[in-house]
C-alpha positions as CSV (number, residue, x, y, z in Angstrom):
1,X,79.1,170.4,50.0
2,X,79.1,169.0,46.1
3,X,80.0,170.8,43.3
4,X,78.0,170.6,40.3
5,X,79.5,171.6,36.5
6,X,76.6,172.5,34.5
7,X,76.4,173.6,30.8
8,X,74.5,174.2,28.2
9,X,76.9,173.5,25.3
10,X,77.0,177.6,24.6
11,X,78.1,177.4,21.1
12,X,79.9,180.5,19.9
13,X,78.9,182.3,16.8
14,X,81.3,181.4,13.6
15,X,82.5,177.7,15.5
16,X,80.5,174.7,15.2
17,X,78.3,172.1,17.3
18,X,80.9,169.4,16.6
19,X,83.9,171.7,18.2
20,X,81.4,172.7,21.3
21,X,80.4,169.0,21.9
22,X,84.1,167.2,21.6
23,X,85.2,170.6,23.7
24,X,82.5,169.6,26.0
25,X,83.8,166.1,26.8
26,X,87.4,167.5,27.3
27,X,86.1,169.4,30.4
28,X,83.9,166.4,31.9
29,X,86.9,164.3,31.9
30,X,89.3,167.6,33.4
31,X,86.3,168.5,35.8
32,X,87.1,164.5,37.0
33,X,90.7,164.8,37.2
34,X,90.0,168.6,39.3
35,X,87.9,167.1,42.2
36,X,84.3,168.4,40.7
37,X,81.3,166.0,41.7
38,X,78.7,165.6,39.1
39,X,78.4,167.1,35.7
40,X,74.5,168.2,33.7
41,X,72.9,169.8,31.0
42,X,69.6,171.6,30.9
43,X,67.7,169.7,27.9
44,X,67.7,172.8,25.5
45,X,65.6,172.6,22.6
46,X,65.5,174.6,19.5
47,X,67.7,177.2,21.8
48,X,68.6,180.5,20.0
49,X,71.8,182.0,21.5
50,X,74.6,179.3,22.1
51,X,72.5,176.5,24.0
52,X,72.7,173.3,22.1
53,X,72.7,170.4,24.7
54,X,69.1,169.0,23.3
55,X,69.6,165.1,24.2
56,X,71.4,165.1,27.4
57,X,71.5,161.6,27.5
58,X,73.3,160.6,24.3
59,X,76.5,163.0,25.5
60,X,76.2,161.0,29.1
61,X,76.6,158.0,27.5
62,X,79.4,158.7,25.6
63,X,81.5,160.8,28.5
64,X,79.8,157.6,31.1
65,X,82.7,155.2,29.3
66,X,85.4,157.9,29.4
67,X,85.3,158.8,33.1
68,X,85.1,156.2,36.6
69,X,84.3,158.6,39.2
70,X,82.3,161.9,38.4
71,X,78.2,161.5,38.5
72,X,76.0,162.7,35.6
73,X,72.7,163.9,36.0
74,X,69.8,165.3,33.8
75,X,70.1,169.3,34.8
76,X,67.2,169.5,33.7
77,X,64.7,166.6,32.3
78,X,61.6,168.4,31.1
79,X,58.7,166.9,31.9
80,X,55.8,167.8,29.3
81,X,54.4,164.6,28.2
82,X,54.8,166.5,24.0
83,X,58.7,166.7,24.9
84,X,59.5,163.5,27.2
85,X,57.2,160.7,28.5
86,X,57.5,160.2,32.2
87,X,58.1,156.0,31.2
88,X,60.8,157.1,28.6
89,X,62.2,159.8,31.3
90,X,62.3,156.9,33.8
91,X,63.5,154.0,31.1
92,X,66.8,156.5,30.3
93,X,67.9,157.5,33.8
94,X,67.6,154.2,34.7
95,X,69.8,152.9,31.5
96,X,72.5,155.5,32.4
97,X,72.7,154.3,35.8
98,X,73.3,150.6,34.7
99,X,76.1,151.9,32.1
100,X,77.6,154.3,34.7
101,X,77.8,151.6,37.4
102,X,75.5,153.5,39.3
103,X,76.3,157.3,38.9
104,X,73.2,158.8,37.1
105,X,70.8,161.6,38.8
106,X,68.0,163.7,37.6
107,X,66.5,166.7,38.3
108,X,63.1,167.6,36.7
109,X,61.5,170.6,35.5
110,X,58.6,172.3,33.0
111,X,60.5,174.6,30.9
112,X,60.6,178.3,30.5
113,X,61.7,178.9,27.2
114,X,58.7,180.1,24.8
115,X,60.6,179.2,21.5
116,X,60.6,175.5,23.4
117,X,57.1,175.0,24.6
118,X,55.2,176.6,21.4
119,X,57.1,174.4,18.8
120,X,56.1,171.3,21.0
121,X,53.0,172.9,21.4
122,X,52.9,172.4,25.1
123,X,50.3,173.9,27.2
124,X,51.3,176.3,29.8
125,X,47.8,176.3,31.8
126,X,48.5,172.6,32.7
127,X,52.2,171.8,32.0
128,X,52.9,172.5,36.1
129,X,50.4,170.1,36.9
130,X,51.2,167.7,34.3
131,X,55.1,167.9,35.5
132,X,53.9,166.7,39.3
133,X,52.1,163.8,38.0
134,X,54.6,162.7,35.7
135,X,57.5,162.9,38.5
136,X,54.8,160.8,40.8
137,X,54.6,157.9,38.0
138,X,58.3,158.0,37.4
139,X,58.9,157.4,40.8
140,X,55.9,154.9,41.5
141,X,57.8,152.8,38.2
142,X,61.3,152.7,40.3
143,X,59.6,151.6,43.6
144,X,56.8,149.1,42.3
145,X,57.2,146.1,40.3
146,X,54.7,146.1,38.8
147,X,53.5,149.5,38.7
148,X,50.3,151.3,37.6
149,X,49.2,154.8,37.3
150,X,45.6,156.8,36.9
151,X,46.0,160.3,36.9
152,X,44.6,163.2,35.5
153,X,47.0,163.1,32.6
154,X,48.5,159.7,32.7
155,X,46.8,156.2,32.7
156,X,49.3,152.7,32.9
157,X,48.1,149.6,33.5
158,X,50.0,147.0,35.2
159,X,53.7,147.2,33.8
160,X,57.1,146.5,34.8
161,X,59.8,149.4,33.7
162,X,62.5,147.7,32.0
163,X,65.6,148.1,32.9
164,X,65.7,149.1,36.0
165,X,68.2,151.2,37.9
166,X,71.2,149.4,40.0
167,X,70.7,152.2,42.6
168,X,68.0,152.1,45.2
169,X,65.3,152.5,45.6
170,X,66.4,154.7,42.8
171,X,68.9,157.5,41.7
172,X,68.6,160.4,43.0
173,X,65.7,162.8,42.0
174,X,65.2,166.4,42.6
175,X,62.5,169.1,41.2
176,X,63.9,172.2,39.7
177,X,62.4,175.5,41.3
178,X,62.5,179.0,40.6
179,X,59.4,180.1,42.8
180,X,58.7,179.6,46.5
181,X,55.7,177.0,45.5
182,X,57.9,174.9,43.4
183,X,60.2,174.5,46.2
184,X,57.3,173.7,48.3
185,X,56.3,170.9,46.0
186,X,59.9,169.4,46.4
187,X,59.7,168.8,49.4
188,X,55.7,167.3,49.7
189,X,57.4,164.5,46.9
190,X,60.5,163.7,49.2
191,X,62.8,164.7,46.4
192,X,65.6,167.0,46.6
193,X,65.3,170.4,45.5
194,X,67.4,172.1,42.8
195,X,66.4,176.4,43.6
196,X,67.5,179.8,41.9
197,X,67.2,182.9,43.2
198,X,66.8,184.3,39.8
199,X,69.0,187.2,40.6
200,X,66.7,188.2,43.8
201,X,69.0,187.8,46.1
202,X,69.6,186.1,49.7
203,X,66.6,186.6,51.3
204,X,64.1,185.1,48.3
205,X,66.6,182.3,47.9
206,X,66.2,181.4,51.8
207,X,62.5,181.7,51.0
208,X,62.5,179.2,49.1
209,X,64.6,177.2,51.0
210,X,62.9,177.0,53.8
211,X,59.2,176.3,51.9
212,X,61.0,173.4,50.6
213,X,61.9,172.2,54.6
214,X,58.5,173.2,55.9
215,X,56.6,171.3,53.1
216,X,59.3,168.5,53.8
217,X,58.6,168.1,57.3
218,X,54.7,168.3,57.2
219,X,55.0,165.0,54.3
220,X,56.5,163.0,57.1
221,X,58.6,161.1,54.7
222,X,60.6,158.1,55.7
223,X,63.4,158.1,53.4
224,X,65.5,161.4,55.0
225,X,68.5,160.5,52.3
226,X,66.1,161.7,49.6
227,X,66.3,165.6,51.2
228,X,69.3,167.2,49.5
229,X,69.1,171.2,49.0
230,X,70.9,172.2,46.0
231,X,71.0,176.1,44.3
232,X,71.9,176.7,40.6
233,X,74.8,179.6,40.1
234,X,74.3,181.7,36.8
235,X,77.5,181.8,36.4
236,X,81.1,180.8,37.8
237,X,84.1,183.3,37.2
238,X,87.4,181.9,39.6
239,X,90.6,183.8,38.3
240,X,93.8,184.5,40.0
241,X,93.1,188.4,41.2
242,X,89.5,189.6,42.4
243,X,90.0,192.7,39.7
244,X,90.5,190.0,37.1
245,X,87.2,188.3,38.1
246,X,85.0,191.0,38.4
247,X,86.2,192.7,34.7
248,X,85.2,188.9,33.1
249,X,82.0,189.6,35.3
250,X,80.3,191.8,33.0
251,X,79.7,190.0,29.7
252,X,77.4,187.3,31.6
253,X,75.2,190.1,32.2
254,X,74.4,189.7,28.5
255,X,73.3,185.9,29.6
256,X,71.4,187.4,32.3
257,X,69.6,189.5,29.6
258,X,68.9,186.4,27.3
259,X,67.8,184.1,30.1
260,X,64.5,186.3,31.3
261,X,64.2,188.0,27.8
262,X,61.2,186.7,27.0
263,X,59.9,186.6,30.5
264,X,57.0,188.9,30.0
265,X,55.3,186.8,27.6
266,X,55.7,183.7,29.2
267,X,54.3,185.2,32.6
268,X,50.8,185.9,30.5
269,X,50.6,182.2,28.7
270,X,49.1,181.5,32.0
271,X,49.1,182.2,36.3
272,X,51.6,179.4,36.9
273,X,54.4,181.5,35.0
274,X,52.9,185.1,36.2
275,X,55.8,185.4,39.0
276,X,58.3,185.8,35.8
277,X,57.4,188.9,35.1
278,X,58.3,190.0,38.8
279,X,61.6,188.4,37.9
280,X,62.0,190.4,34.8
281,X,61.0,193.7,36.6
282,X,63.7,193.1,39.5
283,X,66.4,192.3,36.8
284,X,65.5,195.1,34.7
285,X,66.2,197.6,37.7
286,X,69.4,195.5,38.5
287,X,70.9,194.6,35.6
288,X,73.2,197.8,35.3
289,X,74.3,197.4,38.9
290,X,77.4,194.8,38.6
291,X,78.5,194.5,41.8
292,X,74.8,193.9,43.2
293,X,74.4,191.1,40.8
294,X,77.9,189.8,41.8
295,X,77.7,190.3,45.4
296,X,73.8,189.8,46.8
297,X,71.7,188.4,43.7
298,X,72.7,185.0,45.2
299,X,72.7,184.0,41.2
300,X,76.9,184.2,40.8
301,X,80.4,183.4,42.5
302,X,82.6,185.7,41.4
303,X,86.3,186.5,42.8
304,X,89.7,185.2,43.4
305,X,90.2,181.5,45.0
306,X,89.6,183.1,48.1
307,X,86.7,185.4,47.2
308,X,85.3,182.3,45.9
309,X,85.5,180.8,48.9
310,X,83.7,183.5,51.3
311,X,80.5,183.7,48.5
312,X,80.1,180.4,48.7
313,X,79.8,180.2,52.8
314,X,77.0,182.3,52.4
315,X,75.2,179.4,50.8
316,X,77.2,176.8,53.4
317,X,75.2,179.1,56.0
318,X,71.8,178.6,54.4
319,X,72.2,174.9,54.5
320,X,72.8,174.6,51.1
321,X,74.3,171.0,50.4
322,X,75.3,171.7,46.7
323,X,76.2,174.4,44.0
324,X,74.9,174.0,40.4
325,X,78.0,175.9,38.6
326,X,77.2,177.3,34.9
327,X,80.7,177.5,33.8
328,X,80.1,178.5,29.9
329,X,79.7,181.0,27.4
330,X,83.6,181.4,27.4
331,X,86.6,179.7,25.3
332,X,87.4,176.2,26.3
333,X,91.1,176.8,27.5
334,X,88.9,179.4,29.7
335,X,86.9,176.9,31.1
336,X,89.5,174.4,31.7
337,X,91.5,176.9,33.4
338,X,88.7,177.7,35.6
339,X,87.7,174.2,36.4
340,X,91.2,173.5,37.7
341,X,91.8,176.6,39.5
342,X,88.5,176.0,41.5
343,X,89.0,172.5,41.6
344,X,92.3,173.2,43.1
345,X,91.9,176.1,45.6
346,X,88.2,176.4,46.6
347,X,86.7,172.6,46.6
348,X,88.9,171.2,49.0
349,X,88.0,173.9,51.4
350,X,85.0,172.7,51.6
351,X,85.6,168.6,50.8
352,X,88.8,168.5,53.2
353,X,89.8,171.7,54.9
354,X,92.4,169.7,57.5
355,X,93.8,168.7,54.0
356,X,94.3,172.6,52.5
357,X,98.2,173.9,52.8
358,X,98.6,176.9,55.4
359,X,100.1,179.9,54.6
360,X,103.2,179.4,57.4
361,X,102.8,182.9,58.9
362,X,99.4,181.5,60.0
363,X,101.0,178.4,61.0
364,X,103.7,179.7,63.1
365,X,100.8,182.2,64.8
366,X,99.0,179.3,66.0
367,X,101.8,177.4,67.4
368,X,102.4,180.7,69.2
369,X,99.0,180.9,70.8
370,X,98.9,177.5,72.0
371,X,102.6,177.9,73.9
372,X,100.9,178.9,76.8
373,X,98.7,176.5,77.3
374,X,101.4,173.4,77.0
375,X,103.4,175.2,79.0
376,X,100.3,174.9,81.9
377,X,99.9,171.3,80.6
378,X,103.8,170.6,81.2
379,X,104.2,171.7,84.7
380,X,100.8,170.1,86.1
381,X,102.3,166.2,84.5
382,X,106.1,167.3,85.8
383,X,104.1,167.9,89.4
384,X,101.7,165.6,89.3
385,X,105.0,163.1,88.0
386,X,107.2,165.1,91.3
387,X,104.3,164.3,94.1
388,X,104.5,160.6,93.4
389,X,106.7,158.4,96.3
């Protein structure tokens, strides 16, 4: 399994954009040091609340020449042709792969912010269908050179995308979903899939899980490598006692509040957003029940190292391939902490268990238990060695 460190640049009231975003590259580099895989932003724009990471791409660039190992990827890109062009979309991932020797990704999405889609006056009715074709051209411009495009919403002659990426066929590209169809639609495209169970729990997370396998296996798709199952976490709280953990635990609910405030209106801007308001009823009649939203809304890992470690198998157990961790909203020496502690006692569980150091109780307990059976293994060599002339 990977493990993904995702932010949104949460700036706290009274301290500035310039602290968040030099804090911000002090934790890329320690996320590197702590074993953590990739590091993204959601592109946020005009974000009321603490989200500031509104160009993705220039922070990449700057933490891409202070790091050699983690990989950066847009978390998400937003498709609507008013906020990013599929070309320009497809000409910056494949410029941060070239300056990252190959360590770029990208994950695409609609939005689902109102204060975002009004003021670039996107249109809900088609911005779904305007997101699948866009993702299509992007990935026609990586494999074809030239390319060309006619769509419903997109018309390119002949061209060739300049640059292009040193991975291929390209970096790796996955479709953000918070509904059941949107994981279908994943998989039909061949990418990987990036889900949420927006605080629904197991069962609507497997859901979706398995609409994204089902739509991948009727597509027939020959590049297998391109399937890659990935599930966003709300929120990551790793600290050294599971009382600890679950008292932190209950300021995110305020996040939790924020993220599907305005749900309700978006769900009536049109029918592709209606299942928010379903999300906003279930959190609504949640949202006081902490250990719920802890324990079985599939949206948080909450606990000790070892807590950590058992919510996590539950995902393991669904197939899931890699965890999206939103690890802000907290004081940098917080997050730092937290990024070492996990990086420390809960990745290599699942990067290198043979590697992890035993408690030596346990150790002595299974030397024990296999005495019996050396013992058998002894005397049939010293006969078999005996029975020899």
């Amino acid at each position: 399994m990977r493990f993904g460190f995702l932010s949104e640049g949460d700036t706290p009231i009274g301290s500035t954009h310039y602290q968040r975003y030099h804090e911000l590259v002090d934790q890329v580099i320690a996320a590197e040091r702590f074993g953590w895989d990739i590091f993204g932003c959601s592109e946020q724009h005009l974000a009321i609340g603490g989200a500031s990471t509104s160009a993705p791409e220039v922070l990449y660039s700057y933490m891409m020449a202070l790091t050699s190992r983690i990989k950066f990827s847009f978390a998400v890109a937003l498709m609507p042709s008013r906020i990013n062009h599929p070309i320009r979309t497809a000409e910056r991932i494949a410029t941060l792969d070239i300056l990252s020797h190959g360590r770029m990704e990208a994950v695409f999405g609609r939005g689902n912010t109102m204060l975002a889609l009004r003021a670039f006056e996107v249109d809900s009715e088609t911005n779904k269908a305007e997101m699948e074709e866009g993702i299509d051209l992007i990935v026609s411009a990586f494999l074809n050179d030239p390319f060309n495009f006619v769509g419903e919403f997109y018309k390119v002659p002949p061209r060739s995308l300049i640059p292009k990426p040193i991975t291929t066929p390209h970096p790796p590209l996955a479709v953000a979903a918070t509904s059941v169809a949107s994981s279908a639609t994943a998989g039909a495209k061949g990418l990987g899939l990036v889900s949420f169970a927006n605080f629904s729990g197991f069962e609507v997370l497997n859901e979706s899980l398995n609409a994204y396998d089902e739509a991948w296996a009727a597509g027939n798709h020959s590049e297998d490598k391109h399937k890659f199952k990935s599930v966003l976490i709300s929120g990551l709280i790793c600290e050294e006692s599971a009382e600890d953990a679950r008292k932190k635990f209950v300021p995110l609910l305020e996040y939790v509040k924020l993220a599907v405030g305005a749900y309700d209106r978006l769900a009536d801007t049109s029918a592709d957003y209606s299942y928010t308001k379903t999300i906003k009823k279930h959190v609504d009649s949640h949202i006081e029940d902490a250990d719920y939203m802890m324990d079985d809304s599939a949206s948080f890992v909450v606990g000790d190292p070892e807590g950590c470690i058992k919510q996590i198998r539950k995902f393991e157990e669904l197939g899931v391939q890699q965890l999206w961790l939103r690890l802000d909203s907290m004081p940098h020496a917080k997050i730092i902490e937290t990024l070492e502690r996990f990086g420390r006692y809960v990745i290599p569980h699942f990067k290198n268990p043979k590697s992890v150091v035993k408690d030596p109780d346990d150790v002595l307990q299974s030397i024990r238990e296999r005495r019996a059976g050396h013992a058998i293994e002894l005397e049939a060599f010293l006969a078999k060695k005996d029975s020899k002339p």
